[in-house]
C-alpha atoms as one frame of an Amber mdcrd trajectory, in Angstrom:
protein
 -39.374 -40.874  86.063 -41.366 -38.872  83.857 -37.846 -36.799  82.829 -35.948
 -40.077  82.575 -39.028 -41.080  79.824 -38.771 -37.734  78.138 -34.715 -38.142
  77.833 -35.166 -41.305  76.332 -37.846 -40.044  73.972 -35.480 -37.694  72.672
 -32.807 -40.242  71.741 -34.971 -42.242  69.847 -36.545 -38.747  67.563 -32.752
 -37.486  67.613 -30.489 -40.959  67.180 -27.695 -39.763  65.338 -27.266 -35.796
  66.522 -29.484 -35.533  69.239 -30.930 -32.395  70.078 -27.735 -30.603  70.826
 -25.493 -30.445  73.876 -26.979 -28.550  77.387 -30.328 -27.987  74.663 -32.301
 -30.845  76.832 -34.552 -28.496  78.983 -35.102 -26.453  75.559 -36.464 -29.326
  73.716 -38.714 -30.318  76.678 -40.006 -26.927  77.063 -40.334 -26.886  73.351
 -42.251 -29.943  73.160 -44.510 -28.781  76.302 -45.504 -25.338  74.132 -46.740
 -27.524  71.462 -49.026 -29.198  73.662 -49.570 -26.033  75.008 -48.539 -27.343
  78.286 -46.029 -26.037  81.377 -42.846 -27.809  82.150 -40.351 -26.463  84.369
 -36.822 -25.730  83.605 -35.639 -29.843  84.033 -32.110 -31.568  83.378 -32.282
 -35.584  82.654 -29.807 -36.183  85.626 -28.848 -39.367  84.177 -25.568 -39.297
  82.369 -25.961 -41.708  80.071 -29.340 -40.129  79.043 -28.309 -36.845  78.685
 -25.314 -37.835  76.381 -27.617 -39.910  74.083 -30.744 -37.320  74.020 -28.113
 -34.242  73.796 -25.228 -35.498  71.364 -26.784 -38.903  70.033 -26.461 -42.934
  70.127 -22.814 -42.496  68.466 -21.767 -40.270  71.383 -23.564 -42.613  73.568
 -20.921 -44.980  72.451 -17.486 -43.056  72.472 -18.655 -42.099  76.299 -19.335
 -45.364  77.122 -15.529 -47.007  75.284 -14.436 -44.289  77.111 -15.842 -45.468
  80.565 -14.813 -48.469  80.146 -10.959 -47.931  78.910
């Protein structure tokens, strides 16, 4: 839940670019140095989450016309 949270995070600090595609687990273990924290190496596992905190909303929205065409 915690990774679904974090995915969803992203999106909304990264709306239009996100932070890059397959760069998820390097932005969470980015954000987990800066609290000086440890995170395991984690993937969102939700598609529509990983699109939208990798890529952004706007890719969000092609995948979803997409889905749905």
């Amino acid at each position: 839940m915690e990774t679904l949270k974090e995915s969803l995070r992203l999106t909304l600090t990264h709306p239009v670019f996100g932070v890059g595609p397959g760069m998820f687990a390097e932005a969470v273990a980015r954000k987990a140095q800066e609290r000086s924290m440890h995170v395991g190496y984690l993937e969102t596992h939700n598609s529509f989450t990983e699109i939208s905190s990798e890529c952004g909303i706007p890719a969000l929205g092609l995948y979803l016309a997409a889905l749905f065409t």
